[in-house]
Backbone as CSV, one residue per row, in Angstrom:
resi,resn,N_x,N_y,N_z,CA_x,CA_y,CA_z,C_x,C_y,C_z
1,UNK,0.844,-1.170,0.000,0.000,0.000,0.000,0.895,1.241,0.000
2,UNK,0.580,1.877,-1.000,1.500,3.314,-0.942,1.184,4.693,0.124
3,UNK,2.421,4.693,0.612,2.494,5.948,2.080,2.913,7.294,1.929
4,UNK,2.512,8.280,2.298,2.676,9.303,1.892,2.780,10.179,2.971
5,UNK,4.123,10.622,2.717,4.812,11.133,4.491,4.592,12.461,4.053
6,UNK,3.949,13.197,5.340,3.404,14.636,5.616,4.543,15.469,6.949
7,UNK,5.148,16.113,5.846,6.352,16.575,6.576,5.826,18.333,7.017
8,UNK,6.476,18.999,7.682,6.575,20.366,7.819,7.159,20.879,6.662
9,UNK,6.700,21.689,6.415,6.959,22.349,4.990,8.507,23.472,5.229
10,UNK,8.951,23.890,6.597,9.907,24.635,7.008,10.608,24.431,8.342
11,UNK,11.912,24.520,7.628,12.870,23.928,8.995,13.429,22.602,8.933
12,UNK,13.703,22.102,10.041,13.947,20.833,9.801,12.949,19.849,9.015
13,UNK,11.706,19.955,8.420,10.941,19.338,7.980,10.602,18.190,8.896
14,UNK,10.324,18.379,10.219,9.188,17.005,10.903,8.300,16.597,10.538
15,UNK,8.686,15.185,10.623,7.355,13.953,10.457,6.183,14.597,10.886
16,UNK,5.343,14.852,10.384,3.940,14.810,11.338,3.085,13.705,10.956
17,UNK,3.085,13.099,10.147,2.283,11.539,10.201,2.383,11.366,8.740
18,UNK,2.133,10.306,8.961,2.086,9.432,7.178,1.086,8.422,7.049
19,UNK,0.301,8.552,5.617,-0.617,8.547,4.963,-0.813,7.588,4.511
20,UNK,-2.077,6.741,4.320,-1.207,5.135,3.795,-2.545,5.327,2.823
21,UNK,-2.411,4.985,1.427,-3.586,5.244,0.453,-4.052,3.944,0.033
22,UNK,-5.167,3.627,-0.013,-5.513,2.842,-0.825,-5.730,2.952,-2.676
23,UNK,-5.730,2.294,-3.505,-6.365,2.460,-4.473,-5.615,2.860,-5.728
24,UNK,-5.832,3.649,-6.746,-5.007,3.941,-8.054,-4.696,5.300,-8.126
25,UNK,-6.130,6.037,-7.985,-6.676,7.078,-8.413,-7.040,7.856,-7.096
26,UNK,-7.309,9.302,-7.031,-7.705,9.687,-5.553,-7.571,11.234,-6.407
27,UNK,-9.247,11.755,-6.073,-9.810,13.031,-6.379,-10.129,13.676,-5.213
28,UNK,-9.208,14.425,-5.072,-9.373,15.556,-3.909,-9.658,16.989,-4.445
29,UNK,-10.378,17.703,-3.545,-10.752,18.873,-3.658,-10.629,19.908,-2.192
30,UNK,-10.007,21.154,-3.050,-9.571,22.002,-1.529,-10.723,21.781,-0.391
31,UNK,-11.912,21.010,-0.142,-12.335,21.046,0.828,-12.238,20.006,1.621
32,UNK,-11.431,19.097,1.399,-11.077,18.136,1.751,-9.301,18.496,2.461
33,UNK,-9.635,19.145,3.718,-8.187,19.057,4.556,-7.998,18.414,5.422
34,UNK,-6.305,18.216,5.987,-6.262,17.738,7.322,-5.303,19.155,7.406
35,UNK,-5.798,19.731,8.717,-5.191,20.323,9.696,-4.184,20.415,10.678
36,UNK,-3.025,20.601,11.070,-2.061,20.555,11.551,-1.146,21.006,12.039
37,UNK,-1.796,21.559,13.782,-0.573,22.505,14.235,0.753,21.545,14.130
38,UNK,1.677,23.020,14.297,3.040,22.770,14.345,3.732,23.497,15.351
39,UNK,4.623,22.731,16.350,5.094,23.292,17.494,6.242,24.042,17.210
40,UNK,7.145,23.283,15.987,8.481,24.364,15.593,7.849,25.510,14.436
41,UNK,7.149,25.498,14.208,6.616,26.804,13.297,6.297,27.964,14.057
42,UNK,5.400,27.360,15.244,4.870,28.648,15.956,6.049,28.603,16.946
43,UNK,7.028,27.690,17.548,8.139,28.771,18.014,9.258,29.877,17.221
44,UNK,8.842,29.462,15.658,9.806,30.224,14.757,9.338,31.587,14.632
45,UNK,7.815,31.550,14.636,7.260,32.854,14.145,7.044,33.449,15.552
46,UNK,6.837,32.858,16.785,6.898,33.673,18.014,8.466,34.630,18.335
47,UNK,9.242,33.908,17.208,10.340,35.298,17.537,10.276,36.638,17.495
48,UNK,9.184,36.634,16.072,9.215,37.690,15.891,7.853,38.574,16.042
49,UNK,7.020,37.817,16.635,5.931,38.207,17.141,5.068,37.359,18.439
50,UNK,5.009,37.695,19.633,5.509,36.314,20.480,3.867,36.778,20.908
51,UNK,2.701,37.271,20.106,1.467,37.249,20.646,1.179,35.916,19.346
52,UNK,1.604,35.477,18.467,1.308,33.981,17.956,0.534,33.262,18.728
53,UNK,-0.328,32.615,18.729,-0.963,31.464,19.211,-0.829,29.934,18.712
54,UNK,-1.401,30.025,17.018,-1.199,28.727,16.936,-0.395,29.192,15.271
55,UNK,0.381,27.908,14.763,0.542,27.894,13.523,0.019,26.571,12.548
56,UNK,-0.924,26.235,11.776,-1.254,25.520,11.265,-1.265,25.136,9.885
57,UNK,-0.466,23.866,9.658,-0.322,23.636,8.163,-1.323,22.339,7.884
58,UNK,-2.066,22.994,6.535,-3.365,22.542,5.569,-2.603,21.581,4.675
59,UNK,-3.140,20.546,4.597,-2.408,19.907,3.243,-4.143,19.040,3.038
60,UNK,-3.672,18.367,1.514,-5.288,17.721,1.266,-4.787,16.090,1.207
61,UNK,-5.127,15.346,0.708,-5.290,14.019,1.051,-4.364,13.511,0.125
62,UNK,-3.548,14.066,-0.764,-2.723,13.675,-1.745,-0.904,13.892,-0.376
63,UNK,-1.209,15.165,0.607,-0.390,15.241,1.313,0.837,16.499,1.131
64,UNK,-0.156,17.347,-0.133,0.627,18.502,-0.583,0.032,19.652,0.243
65,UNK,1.269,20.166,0.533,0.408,21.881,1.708,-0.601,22.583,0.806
66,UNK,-1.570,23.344,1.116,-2.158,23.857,0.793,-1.851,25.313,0.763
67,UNK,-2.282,25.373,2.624,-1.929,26.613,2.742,-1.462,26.325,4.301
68,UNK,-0.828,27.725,5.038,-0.593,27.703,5.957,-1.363,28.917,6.932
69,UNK,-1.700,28.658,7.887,-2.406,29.184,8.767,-2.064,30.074,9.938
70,UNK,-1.716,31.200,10.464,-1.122,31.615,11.477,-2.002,32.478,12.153
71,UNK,-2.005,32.444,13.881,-2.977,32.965,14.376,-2.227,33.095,15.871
């Protein structure tokens, strides 16, 4: 079964989990996310703004970022 490792998109690039697909084919659409704080993102961006709360990276089911989220 083919796996599809969901890394941090910046920095050391951490594991955050991997994906195990079934099948050939796989139609995703931007409304289809997984969500994903990140603990070294939001200590990167609390340098320079340390009212940060969370930082969250979007990717869709193929396991490509979408977008990234900061709050």
């Amino acid at each position: 079964m083919p796996t599809v490792e969901v890394r941090c998109p910046v920095g050391p690039q951490r594991l955050l989990f991997k994906l195990q697909i079934q099948g050939q084919t796989a139609h995703v659409s931007d409304d289809n996310l997984m969500e994903l704080s990140c603990s070294d993102c939001k200590r990167l961006y609390r340098r320079d703004d340390p009212s940060i709360k969370l930082v969250v990276h979007c990717y869709n089911f193929l396991g490509e970022l979408v977008k990234t989220v900061v709050t």
